[in-house]
N, CA, C and O atoms as a GROMACS GRO file, in nm:
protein
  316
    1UNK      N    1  -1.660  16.223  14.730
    1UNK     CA    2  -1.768  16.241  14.636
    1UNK      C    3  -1.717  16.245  14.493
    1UNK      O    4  -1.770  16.165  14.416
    2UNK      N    5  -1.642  16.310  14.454
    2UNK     CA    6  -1.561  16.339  14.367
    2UNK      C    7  -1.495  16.191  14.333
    2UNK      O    8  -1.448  16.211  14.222
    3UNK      N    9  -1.476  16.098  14.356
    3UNK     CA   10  -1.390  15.976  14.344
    3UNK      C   11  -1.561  15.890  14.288
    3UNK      O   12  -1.579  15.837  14.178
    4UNK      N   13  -1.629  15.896  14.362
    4UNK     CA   14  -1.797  15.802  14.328
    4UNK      C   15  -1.785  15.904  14.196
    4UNK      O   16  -1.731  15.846  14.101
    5UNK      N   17  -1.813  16.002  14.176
    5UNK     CA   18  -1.861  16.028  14.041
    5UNK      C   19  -1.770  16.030  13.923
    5UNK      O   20  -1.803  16.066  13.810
    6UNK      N   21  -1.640  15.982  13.962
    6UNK     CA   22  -1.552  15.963  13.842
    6UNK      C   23  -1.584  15.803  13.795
    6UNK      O   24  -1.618  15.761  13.684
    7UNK      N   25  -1.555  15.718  13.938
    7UNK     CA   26  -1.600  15.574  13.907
    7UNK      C   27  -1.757  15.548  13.838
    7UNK      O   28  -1.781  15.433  13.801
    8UNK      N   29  -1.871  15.659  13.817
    8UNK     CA   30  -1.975  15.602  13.817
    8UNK      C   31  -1.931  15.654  13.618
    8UNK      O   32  -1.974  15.599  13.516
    9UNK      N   33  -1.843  15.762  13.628
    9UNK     CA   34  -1.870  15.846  13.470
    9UNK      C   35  -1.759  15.692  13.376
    9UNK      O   36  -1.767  15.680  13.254
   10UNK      N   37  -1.686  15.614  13.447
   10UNK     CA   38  -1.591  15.543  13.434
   10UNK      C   39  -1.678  15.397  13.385
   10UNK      O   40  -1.634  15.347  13.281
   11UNK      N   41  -1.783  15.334  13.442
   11UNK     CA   42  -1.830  15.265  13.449
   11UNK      C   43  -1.882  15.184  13.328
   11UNK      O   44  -1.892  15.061  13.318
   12UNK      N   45  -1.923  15.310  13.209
   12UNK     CA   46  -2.012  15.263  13.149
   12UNK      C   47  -1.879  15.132  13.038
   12UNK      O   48  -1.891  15.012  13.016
   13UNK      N   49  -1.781  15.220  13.000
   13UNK     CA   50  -1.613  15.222  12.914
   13UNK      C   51  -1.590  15.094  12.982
   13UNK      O   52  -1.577  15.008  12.896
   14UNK      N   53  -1.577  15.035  13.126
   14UNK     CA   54  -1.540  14.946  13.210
   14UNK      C   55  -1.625  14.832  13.212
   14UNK      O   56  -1.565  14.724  13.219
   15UNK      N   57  -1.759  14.827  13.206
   15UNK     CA   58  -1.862  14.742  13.157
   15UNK      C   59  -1.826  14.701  13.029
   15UNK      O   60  -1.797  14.583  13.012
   16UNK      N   61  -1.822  14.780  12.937
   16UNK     CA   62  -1.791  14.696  12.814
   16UNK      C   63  -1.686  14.677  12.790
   16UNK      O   64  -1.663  14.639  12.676
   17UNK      N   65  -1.578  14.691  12.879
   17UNK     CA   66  -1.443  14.593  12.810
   17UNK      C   67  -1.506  14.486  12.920
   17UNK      O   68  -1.543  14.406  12.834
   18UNK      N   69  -1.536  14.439  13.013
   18UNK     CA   70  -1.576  14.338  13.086
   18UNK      C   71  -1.655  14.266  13.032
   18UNK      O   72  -1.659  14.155  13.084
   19UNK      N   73  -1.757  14.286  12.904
   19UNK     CA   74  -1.871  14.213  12.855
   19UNK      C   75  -1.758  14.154  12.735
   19UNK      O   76  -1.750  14.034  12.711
   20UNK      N   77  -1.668  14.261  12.661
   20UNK     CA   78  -1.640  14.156  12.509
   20UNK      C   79  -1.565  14.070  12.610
   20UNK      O   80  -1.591  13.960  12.562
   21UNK      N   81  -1.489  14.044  12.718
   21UNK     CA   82  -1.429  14.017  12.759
   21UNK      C   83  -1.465  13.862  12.771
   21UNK      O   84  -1.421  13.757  12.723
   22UNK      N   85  -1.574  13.903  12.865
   22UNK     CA   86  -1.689  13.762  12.913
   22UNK      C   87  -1.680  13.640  12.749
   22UNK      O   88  -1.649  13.522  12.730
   23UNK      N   89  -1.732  13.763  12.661
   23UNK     CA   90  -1.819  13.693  12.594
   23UNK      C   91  -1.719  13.625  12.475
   23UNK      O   92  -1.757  13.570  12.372
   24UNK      N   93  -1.589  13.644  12.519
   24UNK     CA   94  -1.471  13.611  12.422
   24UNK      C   95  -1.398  13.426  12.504
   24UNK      O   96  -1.348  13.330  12.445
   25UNK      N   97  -1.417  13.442  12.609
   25UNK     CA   98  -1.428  13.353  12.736
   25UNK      C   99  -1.498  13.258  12.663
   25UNK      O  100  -1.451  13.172  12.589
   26UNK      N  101  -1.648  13.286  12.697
   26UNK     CA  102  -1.727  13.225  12.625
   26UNK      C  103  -1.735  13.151  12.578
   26UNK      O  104  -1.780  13.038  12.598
   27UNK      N  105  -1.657  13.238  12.445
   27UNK     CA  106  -1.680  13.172  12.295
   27UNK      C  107  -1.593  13.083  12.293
   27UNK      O  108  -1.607  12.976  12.233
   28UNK      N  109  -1.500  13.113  12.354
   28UNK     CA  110  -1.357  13.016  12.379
   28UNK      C  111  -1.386  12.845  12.469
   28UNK      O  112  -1.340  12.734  12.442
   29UNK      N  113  -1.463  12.881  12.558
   29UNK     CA  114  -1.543  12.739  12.640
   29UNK      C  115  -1.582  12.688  12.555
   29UNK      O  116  -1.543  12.576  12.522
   30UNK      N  117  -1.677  12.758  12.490
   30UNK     CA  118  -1.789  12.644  12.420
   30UNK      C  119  -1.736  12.603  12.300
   30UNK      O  120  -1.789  12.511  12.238
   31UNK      N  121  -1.642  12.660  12.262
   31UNK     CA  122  -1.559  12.557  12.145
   31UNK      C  123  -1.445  12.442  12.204
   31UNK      O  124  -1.384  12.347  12.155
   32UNK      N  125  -1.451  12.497  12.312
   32UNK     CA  126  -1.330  12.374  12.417
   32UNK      C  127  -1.458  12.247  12.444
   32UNK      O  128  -1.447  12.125  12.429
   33UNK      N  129  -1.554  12.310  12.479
   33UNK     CA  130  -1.664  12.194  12.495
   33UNK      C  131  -1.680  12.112  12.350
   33UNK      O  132  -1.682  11.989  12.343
   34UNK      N  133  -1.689  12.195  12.245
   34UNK     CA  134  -1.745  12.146  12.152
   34UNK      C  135  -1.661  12.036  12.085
   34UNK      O  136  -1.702  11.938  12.023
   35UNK      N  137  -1.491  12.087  12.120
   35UNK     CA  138  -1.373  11.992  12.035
   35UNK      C  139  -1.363  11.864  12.169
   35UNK      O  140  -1.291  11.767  12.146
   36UNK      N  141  -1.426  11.871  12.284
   36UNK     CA  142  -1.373  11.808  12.371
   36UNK      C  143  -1.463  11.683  12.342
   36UNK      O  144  -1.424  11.567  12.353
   37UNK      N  145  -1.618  11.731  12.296
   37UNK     CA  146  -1.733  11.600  12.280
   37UNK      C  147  -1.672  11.518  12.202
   37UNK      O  148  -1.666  11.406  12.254
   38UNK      N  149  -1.615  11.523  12.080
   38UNK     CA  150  -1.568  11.463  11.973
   38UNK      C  151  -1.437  11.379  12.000
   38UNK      O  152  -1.394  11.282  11.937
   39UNK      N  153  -1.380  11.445  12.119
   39UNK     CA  154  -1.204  11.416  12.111
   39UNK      C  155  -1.216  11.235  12.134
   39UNK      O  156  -1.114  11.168  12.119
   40UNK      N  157  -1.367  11.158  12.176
   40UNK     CA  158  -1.302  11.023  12.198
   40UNK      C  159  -1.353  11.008  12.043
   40UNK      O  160  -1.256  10.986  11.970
   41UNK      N  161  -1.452  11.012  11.987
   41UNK     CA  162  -1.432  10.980  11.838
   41UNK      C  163  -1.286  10.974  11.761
   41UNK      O  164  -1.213  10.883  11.722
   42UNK      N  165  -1.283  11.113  11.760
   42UNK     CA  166  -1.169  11.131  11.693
   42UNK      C  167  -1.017  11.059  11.757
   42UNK      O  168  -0.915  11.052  11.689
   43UNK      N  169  -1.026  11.018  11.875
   43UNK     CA  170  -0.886  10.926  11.906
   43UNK      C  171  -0.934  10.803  11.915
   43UNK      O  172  -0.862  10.730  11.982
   44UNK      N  173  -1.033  10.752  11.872
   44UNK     CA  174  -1.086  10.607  11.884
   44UNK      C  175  -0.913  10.538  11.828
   44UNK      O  176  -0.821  10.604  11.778
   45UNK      N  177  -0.915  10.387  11.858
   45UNK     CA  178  -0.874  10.298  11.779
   45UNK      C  179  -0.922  10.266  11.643
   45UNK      O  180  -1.044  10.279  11.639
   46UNK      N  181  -0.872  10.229  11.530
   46UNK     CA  182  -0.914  10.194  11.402
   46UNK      C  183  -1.033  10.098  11.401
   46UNK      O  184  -1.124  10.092  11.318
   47UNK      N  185  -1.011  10.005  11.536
   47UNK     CA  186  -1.082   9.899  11.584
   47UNK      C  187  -1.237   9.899  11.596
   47UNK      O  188  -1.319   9.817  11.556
   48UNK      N  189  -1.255  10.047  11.680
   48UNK     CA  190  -1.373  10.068  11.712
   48UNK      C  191  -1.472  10.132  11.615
   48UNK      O  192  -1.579  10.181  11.649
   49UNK      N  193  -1.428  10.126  11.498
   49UNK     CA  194  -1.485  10.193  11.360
   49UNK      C  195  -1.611  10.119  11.362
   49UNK      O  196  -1.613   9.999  11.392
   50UNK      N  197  -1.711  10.182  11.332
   50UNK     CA  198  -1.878  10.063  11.334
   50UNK      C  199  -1.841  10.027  11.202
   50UNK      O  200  -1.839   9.904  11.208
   51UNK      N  201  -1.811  10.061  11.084
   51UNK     CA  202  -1.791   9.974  10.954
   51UNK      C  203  -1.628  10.005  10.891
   51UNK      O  204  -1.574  10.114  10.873
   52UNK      N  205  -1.569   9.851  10.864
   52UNK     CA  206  -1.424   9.814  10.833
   52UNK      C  207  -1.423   9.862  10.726
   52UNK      O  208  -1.528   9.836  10.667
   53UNK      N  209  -1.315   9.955  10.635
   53UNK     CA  210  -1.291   9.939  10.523
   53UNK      C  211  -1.338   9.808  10.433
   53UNK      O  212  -1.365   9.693  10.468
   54UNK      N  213  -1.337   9.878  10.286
   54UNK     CA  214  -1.367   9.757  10.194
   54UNK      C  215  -1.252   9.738  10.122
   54UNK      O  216  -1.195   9.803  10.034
   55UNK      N  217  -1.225   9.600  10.198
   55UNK     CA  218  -1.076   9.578  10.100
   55UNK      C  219  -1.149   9.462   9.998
   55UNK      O  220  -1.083   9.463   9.895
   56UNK      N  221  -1.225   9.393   9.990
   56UNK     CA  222  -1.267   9.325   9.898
   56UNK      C  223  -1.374   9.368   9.800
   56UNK      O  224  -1.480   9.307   9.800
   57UNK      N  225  -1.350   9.493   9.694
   57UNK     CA  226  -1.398   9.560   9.611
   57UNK      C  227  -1.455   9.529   9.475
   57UNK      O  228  -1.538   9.580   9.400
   58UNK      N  229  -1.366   9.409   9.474
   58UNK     CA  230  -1.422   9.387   9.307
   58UNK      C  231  -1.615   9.329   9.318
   58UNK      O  232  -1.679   9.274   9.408
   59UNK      N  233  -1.642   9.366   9.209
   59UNK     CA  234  -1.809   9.340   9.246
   59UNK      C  235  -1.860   9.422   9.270
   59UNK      O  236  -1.970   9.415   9.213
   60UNK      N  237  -1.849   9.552   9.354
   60UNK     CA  238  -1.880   9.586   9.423
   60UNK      C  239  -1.961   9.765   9.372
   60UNK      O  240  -1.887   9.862   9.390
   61UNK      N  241  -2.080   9.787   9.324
   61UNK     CA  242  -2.100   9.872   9.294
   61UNK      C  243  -2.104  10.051   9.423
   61UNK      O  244  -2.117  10.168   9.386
   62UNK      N  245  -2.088  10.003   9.544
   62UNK     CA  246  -2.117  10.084   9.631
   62UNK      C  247  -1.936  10.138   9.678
   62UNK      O  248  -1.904  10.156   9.795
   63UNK      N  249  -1.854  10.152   9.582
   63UNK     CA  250  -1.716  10.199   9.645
   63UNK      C  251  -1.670  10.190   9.520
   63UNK      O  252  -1.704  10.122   9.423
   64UNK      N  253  -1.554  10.300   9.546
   64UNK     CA  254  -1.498  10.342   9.464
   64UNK      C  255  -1.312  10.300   9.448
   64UNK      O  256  -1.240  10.304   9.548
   65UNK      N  257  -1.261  10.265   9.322
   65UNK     CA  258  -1.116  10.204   9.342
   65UNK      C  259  -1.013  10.272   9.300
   65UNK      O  260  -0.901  10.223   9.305
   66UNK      N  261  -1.048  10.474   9.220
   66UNK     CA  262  -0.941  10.518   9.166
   66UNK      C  263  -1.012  10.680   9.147
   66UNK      O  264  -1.124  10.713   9.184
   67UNK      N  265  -0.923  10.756   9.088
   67UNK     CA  266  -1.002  10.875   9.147
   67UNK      C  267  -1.028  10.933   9.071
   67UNK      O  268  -1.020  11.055   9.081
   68UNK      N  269  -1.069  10.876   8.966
   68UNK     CA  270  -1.150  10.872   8.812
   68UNK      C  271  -1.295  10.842   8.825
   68UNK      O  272  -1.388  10.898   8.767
   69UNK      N  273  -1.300  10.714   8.937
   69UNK     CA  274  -1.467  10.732   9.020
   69UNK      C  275  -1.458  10.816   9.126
   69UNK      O  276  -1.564  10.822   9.188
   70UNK      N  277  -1.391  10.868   9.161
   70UNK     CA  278  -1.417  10.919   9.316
   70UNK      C  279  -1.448  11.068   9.220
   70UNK      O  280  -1.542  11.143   9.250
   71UNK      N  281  -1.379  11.090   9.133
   71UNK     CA  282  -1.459  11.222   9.018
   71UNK      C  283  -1.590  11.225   9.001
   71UNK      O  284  -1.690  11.296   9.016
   72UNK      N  285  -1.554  11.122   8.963
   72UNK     CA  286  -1.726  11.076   8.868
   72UNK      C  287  -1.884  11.076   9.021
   72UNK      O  288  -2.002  11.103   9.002
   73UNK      N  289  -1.824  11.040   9.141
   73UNK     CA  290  -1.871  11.041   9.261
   73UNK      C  291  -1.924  11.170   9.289
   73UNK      O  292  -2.039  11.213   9.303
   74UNK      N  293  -1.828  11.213   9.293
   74UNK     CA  294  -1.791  11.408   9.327
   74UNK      C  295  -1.885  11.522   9.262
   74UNK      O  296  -1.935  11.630   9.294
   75UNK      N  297  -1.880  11.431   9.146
   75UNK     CA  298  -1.950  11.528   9.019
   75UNK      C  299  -2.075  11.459   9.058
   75UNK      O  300  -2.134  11.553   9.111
   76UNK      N  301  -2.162  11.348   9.069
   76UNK     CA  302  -2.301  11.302   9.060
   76UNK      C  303  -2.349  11.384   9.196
   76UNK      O  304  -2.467  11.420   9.200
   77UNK      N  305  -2.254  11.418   9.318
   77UNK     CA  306  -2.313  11.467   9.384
   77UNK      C  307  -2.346  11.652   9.371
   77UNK      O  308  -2.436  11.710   9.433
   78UNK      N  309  -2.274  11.701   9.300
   78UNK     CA  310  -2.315  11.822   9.231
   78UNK      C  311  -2.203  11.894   9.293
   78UNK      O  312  -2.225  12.015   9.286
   79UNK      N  313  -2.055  11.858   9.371
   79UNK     CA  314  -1.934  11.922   9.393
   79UNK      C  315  -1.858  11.903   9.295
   79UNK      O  316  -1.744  11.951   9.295
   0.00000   0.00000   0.00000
């Protein structure tokens, strides 16, 4: 009897290291899920890019060639 009512006074202390426990698990999966969705993006080939770099720039008002525009870019967007 004496052993049930230590485990029950024990229980509550034992529950909650078992919950941050869970919920540290958790947090830990769903960021393994989250880096795992991305991982074929992110190891694609250069190949599979939907749009090629612009190596043929001159003309070209939509890209930038030095980082005097990529400022000037930076700043129009309000960073």
């Amino acid at each position: 009897m004496a052993e049930t009512r230590s485990f029950l006074q024990e229980l509550p202390v034992s529950t909650q290291a078992n919950n941050v426990q869970l919920l540290e698990y958790m947090s830990a999966n769903r960021h393994e899920q989250l880096t795992a969705a991305h991982a074929p993006y992110s190891t694609g080939s250069p190949s599979s890019l939907p749009y090629d770099p612009q190596i043929n720039y001159e003309g070209r008002t939509d890209s930038v060639t030095n980082q005097s525009q990529v400022d000037d870019l930076l700043t129009s967007l309000g960073l």
